[in-house]
PDB file of N, CA, C and O in Angstrom:
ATOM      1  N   UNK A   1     -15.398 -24.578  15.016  1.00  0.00           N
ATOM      2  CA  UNK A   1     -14.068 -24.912  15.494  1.00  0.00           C
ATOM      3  C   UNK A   1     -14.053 -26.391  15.873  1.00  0.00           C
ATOM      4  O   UNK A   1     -15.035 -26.978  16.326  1.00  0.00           O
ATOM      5  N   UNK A   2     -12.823 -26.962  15.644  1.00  0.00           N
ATOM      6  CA  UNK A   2     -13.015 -28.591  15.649  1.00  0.00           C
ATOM      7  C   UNK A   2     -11.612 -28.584  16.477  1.00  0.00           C
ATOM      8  O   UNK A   2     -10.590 -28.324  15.843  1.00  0.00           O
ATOM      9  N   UNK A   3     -11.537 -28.829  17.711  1.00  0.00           N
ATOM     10  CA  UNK A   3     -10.376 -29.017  18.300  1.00  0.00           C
ATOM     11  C   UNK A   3      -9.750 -27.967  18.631  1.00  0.00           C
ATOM     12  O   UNK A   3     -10.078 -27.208  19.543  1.00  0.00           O
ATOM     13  N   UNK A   4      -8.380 -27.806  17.585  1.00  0.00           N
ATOM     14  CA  UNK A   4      -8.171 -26.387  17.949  1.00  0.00           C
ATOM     15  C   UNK A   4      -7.756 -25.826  16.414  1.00  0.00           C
ATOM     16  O   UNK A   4      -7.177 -24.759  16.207  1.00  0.00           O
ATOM     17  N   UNK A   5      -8.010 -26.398  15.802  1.00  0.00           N
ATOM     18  CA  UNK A   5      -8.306 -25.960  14.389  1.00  0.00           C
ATOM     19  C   UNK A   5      -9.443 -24.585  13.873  1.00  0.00           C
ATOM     20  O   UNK A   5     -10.633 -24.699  13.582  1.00  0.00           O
ATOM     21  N   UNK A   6      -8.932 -23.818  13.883  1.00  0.00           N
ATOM     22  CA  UNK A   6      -9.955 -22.560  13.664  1.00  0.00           C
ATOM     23  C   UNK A   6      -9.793 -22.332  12.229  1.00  0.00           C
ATOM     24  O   UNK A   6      -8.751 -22.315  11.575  1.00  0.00           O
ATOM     25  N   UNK A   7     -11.203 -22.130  11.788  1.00  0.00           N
ATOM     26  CA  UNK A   7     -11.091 -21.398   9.988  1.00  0.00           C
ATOM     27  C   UNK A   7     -11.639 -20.241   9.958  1.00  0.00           C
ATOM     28  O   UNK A   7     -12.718 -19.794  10.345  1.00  0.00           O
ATOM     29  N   UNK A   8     -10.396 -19.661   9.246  1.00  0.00           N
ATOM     30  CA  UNK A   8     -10.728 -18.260   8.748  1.00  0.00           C
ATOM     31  C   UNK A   8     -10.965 -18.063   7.640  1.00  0.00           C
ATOM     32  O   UNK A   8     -10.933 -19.166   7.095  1.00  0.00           O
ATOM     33  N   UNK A   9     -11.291 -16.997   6.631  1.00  0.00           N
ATOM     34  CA  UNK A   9     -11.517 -16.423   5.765  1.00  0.00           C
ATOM     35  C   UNK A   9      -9.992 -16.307   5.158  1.00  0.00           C
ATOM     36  O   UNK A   9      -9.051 -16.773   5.801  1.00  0.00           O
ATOM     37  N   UNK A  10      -9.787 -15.634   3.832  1.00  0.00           N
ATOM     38  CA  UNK A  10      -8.591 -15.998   3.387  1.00  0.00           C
ATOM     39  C   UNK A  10      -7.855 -14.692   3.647  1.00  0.00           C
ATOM     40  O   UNK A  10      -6.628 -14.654   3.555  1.00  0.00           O
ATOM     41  N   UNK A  11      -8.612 -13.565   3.986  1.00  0.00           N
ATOM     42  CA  UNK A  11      -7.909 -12.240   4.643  1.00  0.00           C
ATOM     43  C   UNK A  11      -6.943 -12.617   5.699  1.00  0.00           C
ATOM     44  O   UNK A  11      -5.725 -12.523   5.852  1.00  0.00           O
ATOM     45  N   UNK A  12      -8.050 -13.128   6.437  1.00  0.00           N
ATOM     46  CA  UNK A  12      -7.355 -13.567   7.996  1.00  0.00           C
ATOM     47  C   UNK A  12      -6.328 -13.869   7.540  1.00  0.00           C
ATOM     48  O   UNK A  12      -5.375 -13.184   7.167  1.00  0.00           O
ATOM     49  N   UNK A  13      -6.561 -15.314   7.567  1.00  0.00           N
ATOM     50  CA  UNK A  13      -5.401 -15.953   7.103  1.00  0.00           C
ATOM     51  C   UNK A  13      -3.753 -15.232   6.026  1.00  0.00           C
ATOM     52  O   UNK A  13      -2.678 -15.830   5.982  1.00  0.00           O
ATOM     53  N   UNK A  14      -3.957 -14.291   5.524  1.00  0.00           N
ATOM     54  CA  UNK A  14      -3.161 -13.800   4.970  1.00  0.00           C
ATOM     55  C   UNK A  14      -2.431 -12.454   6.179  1.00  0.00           C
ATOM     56  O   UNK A  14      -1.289 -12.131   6.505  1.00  0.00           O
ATOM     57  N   UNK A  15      -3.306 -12.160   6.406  1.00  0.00           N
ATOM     58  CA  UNK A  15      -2.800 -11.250   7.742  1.00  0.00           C
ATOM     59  C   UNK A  15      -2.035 -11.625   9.071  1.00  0.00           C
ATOM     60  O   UNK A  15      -1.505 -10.775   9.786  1.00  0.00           O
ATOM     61  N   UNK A  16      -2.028 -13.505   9.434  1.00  0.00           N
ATOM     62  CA  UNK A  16      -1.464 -13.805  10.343  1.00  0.00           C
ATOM     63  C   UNK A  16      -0.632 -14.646  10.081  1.00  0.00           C
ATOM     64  O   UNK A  16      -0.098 -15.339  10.947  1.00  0.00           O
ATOM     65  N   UNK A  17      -0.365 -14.733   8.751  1.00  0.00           N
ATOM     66  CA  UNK A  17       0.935 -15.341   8.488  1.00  0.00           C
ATOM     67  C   UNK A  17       2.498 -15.036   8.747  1.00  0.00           C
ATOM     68  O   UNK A  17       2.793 -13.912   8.339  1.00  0.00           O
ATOM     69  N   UNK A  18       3.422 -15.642   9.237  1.00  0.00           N
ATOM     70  CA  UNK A  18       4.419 -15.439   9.815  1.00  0.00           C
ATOM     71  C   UNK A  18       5.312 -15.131   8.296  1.00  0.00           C
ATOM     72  O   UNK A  18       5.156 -15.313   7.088  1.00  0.00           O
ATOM     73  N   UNK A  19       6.439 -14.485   9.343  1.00  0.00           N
ATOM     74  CA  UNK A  19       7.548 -13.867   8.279  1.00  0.00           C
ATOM     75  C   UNK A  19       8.273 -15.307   7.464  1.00  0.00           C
ATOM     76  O   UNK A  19       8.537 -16.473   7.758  1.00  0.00           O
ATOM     77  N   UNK A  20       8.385 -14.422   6.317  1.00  0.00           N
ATOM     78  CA  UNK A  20       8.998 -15.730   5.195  1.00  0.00           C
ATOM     79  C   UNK A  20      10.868 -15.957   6.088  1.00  0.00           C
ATOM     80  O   UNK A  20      11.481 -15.176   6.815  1.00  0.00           O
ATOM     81  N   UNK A  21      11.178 -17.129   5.658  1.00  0.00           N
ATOM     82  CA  UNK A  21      12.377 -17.729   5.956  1.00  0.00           C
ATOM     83  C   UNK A  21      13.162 -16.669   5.590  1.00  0.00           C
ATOM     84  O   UNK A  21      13.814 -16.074   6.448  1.00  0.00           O
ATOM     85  N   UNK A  22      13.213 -16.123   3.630  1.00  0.00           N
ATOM     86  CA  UNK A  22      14.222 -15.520   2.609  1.00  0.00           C
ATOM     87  C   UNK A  22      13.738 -13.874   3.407  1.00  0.00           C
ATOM     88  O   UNK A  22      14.196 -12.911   2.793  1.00  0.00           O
ATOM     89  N   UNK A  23      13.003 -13.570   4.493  1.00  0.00           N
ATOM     90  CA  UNK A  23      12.910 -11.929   4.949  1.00  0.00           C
ATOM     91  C   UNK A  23      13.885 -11.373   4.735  1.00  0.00           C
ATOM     92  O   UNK A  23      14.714 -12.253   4.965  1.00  0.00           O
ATOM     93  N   UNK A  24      14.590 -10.244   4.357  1.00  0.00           N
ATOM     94  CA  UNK A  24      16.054  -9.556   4.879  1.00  0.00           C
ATOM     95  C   UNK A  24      15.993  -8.553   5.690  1.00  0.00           C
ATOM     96  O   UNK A  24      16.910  -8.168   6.416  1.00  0.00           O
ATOM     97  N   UNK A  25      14.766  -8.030   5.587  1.00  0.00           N
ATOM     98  CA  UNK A  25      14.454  -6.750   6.089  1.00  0.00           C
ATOM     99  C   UNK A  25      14.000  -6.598   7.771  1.00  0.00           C
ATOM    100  O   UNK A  25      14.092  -5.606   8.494  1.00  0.00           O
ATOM    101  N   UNK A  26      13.457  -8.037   8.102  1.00  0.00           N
ATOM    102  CA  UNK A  26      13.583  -8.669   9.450  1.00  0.00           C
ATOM    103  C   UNK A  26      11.873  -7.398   9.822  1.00  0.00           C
ATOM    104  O   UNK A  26      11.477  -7.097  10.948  1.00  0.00           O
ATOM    105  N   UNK A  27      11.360  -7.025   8.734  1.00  0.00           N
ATOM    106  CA  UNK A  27       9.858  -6.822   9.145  1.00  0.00           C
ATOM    107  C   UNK A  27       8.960  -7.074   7.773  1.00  0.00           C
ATOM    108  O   UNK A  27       9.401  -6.891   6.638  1.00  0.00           O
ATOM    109  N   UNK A  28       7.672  -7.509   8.074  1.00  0.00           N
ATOM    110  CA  UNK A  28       6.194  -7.800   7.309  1.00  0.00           C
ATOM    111  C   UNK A  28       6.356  -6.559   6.223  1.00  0.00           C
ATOM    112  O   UNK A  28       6.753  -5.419   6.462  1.00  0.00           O
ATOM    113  N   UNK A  29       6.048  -6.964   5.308  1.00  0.00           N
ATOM    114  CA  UNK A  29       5.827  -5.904   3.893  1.00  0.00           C
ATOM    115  C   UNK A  29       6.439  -4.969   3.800  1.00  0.00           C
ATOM    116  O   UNK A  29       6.117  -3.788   3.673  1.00  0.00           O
ATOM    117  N   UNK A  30       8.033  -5.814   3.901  1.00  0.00           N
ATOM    118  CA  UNK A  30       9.049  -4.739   3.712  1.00  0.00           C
ATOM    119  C   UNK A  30      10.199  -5.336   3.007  1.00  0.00           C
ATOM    120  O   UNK A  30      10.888  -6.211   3.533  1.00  0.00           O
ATOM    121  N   UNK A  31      10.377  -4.954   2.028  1.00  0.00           N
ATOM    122  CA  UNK A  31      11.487  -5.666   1.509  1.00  0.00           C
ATOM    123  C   UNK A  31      12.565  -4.397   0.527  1.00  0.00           C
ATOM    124  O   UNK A  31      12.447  -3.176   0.432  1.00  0.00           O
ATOM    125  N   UNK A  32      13.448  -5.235   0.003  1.00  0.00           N
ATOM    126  CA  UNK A  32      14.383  -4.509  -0.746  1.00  0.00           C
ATOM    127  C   UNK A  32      14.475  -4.759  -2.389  1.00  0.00           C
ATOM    128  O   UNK A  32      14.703  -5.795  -3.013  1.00  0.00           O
ATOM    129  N   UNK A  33      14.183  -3.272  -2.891  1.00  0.00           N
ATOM    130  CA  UNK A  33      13.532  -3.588  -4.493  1.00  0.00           C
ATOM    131  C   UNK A  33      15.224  -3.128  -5.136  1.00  0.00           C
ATOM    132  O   UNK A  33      15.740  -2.023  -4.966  1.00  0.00           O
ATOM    133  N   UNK A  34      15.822  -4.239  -5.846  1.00  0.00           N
ATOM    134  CA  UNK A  34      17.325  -3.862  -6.331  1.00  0.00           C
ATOM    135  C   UNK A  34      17.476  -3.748  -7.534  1.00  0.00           C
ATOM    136  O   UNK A  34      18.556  -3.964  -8.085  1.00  0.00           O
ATOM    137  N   UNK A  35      16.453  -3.403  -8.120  1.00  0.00           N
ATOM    138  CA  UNK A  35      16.184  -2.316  -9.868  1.00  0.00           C
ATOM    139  C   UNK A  35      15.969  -0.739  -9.567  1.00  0.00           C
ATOM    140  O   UNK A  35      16.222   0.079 -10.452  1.00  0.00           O
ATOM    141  N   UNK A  36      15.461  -0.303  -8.203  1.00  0.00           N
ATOM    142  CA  UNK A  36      15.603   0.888  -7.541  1.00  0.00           C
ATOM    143  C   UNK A  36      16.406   1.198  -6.339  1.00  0.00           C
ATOM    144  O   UNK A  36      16.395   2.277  -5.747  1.00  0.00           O
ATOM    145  N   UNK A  37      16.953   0.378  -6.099  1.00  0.00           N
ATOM    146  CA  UNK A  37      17.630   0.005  -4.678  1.00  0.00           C
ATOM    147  C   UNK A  37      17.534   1.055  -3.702  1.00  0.00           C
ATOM    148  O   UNK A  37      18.262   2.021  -3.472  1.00  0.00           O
ATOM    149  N   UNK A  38      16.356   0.599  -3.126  1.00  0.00           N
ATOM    150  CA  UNK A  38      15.341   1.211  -2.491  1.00  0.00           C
ATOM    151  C   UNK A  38      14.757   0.228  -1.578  1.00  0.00           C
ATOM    152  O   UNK A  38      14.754  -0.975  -1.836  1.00  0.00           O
ATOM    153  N   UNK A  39      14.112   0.883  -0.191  1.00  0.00           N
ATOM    154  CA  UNK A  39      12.927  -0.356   0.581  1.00  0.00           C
ATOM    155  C   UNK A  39      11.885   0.198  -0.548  1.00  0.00           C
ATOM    156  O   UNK A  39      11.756   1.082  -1.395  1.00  0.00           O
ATOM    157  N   UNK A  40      11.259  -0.883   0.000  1.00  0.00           N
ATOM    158  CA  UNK A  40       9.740  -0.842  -0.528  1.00  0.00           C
ATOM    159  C   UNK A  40       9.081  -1.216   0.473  1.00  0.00           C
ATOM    160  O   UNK A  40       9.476  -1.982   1.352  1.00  0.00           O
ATOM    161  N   UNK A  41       7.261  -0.306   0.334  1.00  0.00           N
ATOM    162  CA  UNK A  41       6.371  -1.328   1.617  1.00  0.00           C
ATOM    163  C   UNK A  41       5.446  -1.777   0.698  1.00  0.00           C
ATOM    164  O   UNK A  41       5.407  -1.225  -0.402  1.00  0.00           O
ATOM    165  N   UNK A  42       4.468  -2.958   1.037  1.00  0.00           N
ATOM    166  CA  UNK A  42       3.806  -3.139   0.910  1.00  0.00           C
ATOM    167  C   UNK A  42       2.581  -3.731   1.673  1.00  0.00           C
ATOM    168  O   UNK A  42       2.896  -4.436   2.632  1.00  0.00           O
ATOM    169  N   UNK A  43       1.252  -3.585   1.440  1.00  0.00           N
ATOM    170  CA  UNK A  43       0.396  -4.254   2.240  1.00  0.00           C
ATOM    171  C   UNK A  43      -0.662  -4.886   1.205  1.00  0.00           C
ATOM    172  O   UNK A  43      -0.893  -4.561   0.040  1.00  0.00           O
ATOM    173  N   UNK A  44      -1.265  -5.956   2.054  1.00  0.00           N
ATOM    174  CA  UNK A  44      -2.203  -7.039   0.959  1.00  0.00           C
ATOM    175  C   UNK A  44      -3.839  -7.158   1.783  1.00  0.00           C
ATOM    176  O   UNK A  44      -3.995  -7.402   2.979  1.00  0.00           O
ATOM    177  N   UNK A  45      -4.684  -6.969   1.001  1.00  0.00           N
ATOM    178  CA  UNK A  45      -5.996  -6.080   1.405  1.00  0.00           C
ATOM    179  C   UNK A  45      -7.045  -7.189   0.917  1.00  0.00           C
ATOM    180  O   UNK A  45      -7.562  -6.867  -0.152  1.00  0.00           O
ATOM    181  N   UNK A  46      -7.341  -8.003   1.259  1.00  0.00           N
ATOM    182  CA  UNK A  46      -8.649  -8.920   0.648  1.00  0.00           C
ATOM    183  C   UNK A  46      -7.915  -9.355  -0.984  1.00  0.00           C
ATOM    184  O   UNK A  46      -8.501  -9.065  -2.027  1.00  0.00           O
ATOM    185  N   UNK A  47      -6.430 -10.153  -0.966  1.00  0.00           N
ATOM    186  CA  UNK A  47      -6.019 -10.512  -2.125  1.00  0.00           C
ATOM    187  C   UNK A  47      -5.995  -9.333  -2.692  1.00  0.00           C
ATOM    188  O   UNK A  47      -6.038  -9.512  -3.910  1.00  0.00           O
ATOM    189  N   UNK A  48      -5.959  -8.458  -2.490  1.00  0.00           N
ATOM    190  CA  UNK A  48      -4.904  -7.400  -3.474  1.00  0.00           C
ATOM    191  C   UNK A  48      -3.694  -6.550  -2.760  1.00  0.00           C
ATOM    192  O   UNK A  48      -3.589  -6.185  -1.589  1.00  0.00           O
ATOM    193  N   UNK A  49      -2.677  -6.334  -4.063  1.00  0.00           N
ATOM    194  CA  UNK A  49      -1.663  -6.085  -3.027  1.00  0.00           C
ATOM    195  C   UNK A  49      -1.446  -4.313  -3.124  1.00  0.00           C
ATOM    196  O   UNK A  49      -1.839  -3.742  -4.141  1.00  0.00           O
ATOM    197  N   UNK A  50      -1.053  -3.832  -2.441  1.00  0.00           N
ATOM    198  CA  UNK A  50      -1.207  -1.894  -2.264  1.00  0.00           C
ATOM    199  C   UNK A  50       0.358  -1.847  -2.301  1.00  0.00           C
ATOM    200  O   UNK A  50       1.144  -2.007  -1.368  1.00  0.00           O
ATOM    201  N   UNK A  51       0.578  -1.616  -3.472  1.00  0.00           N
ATOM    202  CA  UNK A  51       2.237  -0.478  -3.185  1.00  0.00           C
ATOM    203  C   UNK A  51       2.200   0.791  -2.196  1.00  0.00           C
ATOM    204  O   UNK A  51       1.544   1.778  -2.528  1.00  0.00           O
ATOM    205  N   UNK A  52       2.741   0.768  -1.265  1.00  0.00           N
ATOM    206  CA  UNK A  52       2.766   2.209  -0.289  1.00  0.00           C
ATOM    207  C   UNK A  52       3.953   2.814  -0.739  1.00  0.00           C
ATOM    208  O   UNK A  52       3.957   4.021  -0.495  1.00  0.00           O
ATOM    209  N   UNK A  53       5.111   2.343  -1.394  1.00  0.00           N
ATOM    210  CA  UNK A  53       6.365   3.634  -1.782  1.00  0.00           C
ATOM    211  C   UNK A  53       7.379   2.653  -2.447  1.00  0.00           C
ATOM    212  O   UNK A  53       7.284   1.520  -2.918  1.00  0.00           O
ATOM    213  N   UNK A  54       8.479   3.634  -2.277  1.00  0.00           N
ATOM    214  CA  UNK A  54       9.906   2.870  -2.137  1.00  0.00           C
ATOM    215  C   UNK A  54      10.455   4.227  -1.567  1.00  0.00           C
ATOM    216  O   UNK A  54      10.270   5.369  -1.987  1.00  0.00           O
ATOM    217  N   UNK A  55      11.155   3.801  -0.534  1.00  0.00           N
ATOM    218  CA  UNK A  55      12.363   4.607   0.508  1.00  0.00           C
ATOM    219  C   UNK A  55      13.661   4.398   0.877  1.00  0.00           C
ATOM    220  O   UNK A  55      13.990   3.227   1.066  1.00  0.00           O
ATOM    221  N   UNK A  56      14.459   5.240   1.022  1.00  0.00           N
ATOM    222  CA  UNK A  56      15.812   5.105   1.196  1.00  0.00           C
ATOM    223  C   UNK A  56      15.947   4.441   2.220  1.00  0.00           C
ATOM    224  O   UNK A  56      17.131   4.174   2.424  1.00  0.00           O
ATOM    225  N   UNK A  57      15.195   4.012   3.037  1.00  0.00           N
ATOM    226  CA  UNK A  57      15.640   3.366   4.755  1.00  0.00           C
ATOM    227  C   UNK A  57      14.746   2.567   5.030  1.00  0.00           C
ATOM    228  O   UNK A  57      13.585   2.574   4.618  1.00  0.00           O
ATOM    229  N   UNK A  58      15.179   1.944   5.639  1.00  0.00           N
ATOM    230  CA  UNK A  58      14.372   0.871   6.263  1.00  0.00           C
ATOM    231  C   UNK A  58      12.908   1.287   7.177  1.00  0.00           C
ATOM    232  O   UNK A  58      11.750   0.867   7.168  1.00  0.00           O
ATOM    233  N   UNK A  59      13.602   2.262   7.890  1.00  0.00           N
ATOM    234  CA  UNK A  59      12.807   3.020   8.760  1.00  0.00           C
ATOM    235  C   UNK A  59      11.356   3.742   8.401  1.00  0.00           C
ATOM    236  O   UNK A  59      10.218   3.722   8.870  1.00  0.00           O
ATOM    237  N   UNK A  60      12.068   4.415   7.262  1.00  0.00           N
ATOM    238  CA  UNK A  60      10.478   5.506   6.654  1.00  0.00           C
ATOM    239  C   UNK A  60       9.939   4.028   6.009  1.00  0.00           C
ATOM    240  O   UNK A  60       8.768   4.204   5.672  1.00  0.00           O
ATOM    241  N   UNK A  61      10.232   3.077   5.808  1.00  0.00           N
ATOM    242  CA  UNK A  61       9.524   2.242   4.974  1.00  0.00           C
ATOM    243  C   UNK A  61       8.328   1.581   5.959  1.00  0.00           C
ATOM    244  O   UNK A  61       7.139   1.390   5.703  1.00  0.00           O
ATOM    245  N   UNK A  62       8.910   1.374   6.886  1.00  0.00           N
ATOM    246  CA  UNK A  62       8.242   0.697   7.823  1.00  0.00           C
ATOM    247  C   UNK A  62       7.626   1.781   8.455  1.00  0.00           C
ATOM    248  O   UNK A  62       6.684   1.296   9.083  1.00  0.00           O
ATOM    249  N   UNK A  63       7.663   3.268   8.662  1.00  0.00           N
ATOM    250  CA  UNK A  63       6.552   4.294   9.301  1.00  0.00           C
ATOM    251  C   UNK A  63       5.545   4.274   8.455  1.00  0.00           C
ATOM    252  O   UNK A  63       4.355   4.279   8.767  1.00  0.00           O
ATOM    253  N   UNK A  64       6.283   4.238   6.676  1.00  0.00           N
ATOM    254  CA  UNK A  64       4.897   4.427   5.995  1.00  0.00           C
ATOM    255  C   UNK A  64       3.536   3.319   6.330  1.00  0.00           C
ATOM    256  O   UNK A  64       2.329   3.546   6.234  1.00  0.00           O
ATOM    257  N   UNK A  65       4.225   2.116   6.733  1.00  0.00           N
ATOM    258  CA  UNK A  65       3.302   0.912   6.436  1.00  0.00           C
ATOM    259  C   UNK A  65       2.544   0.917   7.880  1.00  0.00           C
ATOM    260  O   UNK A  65       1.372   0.590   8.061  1.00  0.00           O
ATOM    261  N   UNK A  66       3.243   1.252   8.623  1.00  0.00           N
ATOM    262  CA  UNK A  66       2.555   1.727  10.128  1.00  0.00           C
ATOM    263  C   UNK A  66       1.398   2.582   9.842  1.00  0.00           C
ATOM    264  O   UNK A  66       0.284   2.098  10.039  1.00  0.00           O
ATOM    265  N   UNK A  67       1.530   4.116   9.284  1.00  0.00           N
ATOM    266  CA  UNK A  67       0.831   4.919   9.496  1.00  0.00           C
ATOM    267  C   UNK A  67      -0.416   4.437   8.380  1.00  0.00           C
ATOM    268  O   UNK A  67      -1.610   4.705   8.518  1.00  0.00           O
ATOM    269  N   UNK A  68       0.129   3.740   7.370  1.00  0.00           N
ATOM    270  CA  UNK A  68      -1.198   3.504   6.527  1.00  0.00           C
ATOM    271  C   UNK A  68      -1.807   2.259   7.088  1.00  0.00           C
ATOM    272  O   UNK A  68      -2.696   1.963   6.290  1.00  0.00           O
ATOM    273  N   UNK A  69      -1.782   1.360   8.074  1.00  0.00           N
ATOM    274  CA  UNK A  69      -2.356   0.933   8.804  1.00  0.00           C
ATOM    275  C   UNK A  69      -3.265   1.347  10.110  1.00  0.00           C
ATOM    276  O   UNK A  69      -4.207   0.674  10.529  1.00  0.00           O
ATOM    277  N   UNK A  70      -2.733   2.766  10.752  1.00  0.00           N
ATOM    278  CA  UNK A  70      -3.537   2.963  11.330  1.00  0.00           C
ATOM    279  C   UNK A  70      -4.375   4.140  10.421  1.00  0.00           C
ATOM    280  O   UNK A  70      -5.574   4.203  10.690  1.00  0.00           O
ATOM    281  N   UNK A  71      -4.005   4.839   9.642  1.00  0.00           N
ATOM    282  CA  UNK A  71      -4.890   5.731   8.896  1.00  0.00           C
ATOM    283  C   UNK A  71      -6.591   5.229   8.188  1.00  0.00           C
ATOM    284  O   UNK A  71      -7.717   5.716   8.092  1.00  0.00           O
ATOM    285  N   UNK A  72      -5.953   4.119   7.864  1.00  0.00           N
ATOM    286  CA  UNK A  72      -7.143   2.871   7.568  1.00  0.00           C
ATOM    287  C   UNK A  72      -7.875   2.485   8.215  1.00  0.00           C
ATOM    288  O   UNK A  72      -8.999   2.092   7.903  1.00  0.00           O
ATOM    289  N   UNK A  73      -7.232   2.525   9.597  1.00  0.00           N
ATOM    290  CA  UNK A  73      -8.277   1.364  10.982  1.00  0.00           C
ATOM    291  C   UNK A  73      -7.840  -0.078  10.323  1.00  0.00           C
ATOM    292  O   UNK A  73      -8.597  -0.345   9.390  1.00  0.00           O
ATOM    293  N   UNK A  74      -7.366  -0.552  10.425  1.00  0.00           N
ATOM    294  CA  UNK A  74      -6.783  -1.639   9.825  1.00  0.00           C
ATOM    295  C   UNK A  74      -6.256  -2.235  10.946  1.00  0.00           C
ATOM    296  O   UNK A  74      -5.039  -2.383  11.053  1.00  0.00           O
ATOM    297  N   UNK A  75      -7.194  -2.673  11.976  1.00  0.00           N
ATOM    298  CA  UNK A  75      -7.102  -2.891  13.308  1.00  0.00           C
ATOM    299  C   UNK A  75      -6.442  -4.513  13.150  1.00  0.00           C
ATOM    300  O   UNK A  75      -5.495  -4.667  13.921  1.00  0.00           O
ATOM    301  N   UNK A  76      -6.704  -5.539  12.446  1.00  0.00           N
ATOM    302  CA  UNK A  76      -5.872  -7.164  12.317  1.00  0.00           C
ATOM    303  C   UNK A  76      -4.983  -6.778  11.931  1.00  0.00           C
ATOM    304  O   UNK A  76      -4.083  -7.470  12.406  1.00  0.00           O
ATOM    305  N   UNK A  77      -4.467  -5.832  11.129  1.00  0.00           N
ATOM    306  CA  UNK A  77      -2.599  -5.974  11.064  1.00  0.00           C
ATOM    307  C   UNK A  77      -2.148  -5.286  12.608  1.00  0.00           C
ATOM    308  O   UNK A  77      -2.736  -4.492  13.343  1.00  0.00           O
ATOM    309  N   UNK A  78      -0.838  -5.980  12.717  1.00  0.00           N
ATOM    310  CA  UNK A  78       0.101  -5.512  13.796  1.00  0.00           C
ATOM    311  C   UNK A  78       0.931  -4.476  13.547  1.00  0.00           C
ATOM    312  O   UNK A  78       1.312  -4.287  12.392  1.00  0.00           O
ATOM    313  N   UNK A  79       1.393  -3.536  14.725  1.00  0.00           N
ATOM    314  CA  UNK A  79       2.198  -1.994  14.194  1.00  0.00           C
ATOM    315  C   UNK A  79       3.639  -3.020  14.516  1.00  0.00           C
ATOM    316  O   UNK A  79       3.839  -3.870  15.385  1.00  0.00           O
ATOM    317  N   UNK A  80       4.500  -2.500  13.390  1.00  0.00           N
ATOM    318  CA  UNK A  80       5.747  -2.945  14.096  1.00  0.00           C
ATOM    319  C   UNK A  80       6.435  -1.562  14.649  1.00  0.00           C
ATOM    320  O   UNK A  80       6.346  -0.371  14.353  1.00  0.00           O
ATOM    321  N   UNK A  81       7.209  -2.382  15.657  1.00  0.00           N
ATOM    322  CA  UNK A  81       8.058  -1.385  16.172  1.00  0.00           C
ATOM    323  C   UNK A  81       9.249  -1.761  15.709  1.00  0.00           C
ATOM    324  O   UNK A  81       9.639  -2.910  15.503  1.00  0.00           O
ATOM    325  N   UNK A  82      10.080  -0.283  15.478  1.00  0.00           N
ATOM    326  CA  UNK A  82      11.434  -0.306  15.006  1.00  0.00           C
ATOM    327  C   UNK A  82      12.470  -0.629  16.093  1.00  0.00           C
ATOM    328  O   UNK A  82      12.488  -0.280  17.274  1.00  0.00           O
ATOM    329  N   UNK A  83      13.537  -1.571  15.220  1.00  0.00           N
ATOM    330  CA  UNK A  83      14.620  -2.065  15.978  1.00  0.00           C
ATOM    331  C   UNK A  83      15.659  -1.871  15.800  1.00  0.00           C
ATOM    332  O   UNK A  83      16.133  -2.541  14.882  1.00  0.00           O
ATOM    333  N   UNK A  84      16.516  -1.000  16.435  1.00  0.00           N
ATOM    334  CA  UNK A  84      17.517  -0.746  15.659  1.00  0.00           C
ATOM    335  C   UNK A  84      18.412  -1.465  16.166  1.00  0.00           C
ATOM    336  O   UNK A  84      19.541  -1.481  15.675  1.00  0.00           O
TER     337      UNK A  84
END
């Protein structure tokens, strides 16, 4: 560590990256697929990326990506909580 410059690995680093500007969905690996118009989740694992579904709601989209985070132990990602 040099200051306050910390290096991580490129996992890390992909895991604590903040939400994109273009989000709509207003949570992490969740977006809206409009060839199925459907959510979709997704999660990204040591550079690869895991399709978890596509769902009618916002909601199951974001339980799925919850529960396959903790089903995993996938303790560096964060659970989101739903906002309605």
């Amino acid at each position: 560590m040099r200051g306050n410059l910390q290096y991580r690995d490129a996992h890390l680093q992909n895991v604590n990256q903040r939400k994109r500007k273009d989000n709509k969905s207003g949570y992490t690996g969740i977006f809206w697929y409009k060839l199925a118009k459907k959510w979709c989740t997704q999660i990204k694992i040591n550079r690869k990326r895991i399709h978890l579904g596509t769902f009618d709601s916002k909601q199951e989209a974001l339980k799925a990506r919850n529960d396959y985070i903790l089903e995993n132990n996938l303790t560096e990602y964060k659970i989101q909580e739903w906002e309605n």
